[in-house]
C-alpha positions as CSV (number, residue, x, y, z in Angstrom):
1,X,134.9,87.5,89.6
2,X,132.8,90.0,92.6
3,X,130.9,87.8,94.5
4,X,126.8,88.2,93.7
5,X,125.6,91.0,96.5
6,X,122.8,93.3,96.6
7,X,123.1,96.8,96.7
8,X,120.5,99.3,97.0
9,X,120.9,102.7,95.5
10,X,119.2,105.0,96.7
11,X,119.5,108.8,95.1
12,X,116.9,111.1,93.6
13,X,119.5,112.7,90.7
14,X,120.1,110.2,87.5
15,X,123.1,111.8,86.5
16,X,124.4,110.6,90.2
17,X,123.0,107.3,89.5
18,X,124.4,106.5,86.0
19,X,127.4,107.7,87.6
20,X,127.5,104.9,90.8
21,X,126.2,102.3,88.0
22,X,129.4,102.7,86.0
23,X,132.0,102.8,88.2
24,X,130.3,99.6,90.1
25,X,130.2,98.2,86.4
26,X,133.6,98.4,86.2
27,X,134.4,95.9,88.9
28,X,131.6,94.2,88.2
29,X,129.6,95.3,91.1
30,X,126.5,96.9,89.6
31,X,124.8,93.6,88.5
32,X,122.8,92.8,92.1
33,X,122.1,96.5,92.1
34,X,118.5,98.0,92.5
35,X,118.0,101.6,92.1
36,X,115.1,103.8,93.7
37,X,114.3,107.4,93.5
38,X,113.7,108.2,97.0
39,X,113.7,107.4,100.4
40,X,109.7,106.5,100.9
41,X,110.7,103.7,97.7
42,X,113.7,103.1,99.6
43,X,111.4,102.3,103.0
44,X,109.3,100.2,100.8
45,X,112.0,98.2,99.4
46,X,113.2,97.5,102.6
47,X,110.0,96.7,103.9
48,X,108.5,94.8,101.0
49,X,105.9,96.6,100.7
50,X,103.8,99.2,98.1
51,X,105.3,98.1,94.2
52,X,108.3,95.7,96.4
53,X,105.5,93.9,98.0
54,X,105.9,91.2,95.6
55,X,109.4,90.8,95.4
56,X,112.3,88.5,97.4
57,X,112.6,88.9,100.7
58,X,116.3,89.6,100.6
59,X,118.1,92.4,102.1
60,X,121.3,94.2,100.4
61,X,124.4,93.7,101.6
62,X,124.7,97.5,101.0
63,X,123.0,100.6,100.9
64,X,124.4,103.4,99.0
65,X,122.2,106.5,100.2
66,X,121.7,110.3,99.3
67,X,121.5,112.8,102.3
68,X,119.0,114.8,100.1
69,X,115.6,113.4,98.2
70,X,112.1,114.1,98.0
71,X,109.5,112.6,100.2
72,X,111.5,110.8,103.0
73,X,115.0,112.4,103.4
74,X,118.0,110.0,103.5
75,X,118.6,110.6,107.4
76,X,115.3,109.2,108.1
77,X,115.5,106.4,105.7
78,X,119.0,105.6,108.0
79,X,117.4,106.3,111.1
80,X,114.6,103.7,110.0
81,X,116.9,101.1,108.9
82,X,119.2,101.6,112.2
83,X,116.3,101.3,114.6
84,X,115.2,98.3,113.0
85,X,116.7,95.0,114.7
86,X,116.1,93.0,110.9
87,X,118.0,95.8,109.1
88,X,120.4,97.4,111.5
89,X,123.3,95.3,110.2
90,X,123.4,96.5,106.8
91,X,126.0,98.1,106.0
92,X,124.6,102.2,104.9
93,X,126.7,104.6,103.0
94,X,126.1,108.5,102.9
95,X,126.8,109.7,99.5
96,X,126.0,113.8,100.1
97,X,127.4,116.7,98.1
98,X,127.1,118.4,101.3
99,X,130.0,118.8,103.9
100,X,128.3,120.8,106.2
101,X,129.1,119.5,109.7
102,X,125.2,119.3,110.7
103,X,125.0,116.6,108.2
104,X,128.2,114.5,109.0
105,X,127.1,115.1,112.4
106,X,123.3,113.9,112.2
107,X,124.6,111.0,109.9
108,X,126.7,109.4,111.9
109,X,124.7,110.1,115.5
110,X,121.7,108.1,113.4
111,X,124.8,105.2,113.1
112,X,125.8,105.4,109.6
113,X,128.7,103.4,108.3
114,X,130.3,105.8,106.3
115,X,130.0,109.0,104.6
116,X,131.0,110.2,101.8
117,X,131.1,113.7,100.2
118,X,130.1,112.8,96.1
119,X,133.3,114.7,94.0
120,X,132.6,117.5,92.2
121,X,134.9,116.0,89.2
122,X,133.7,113.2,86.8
123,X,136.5,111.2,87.1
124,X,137.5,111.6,90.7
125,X,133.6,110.4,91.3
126,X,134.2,107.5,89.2
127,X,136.9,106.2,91.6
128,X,135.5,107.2,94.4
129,X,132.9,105.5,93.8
130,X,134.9,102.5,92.7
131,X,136.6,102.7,96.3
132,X,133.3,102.2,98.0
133,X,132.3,99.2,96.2
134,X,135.2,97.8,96.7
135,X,136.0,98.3,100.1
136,X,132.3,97.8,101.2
137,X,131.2,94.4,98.6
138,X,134.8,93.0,98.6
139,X,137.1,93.7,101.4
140,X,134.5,94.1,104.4
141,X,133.4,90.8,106.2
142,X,129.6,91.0,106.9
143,X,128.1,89.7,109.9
144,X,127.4,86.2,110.2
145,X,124.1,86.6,110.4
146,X,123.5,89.5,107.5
């Protein structure tokens, strides 16, 4: 059995989402999973603050992020969380439809992990998807102090 980690999800379109959910699911990846809608919810997860003020001061272990959402854009969500010396560690994923070389570009000057262009194809999303999960909640070792 996957070991418990958190992973927030953070993308605007719920087809996308159901999408992530399932093939996490599949490993059994999605059940330390919170989703949010945008990157100003995403802030205040992070944060704990606005609706999250109340909730566990735990971090994720990962963030799964869109490029593109309403509100607070997904570049300034990762430029927050990489400027920040509590959050900087975690682990932040790009999940964009876009491969425009601006965006790679911008994503990984503002220190993103990874990035990953979301598959047209229903099943090639599904794996991967699966591929991130696993790589980033099983295979990677986080820092000692994440």
């Amino acid at each position: 059995m996957a070991p418990t980690k958190r992973i927030l999800l953070v993308d605007d379109n719920r087809k996308d989402v159901e999408l992530v959910l399932d093939a996490l699911s599949e490993h059994e990846l999605s059940q330390s999973t919170t989703v949010v809608r945008d990157g100003a919810d995403a802030l205040d997860y992070l944060y704990h603050r606005g609706r999250f003020a109340d909730t566990a001061k735990e971090l994720p272990d990962l963030v799964l992020l869109d490029l593109k959402m309403p509100k607070v854009d997904g570049l300034e969500v990762l430029r927050q969380i990489k400027s920040d010396p509590e959050l900087r560690r975690i682990p932040v994923v790009m999940m964009s439809s876009s491969r425009e070389q601006m965006d790679l570009s911008r994503s990984y000057d503002s220190g993103v992990n990874s990035y990953v262009v979301k598959p047209i194809s229903f099943q090639k999303f599904l794996e991967t998807i699966s591929r991130v999960g696993l790589y980033w909640i099983l295979a990677n070792e986080s820092p000692p102090d994440a």
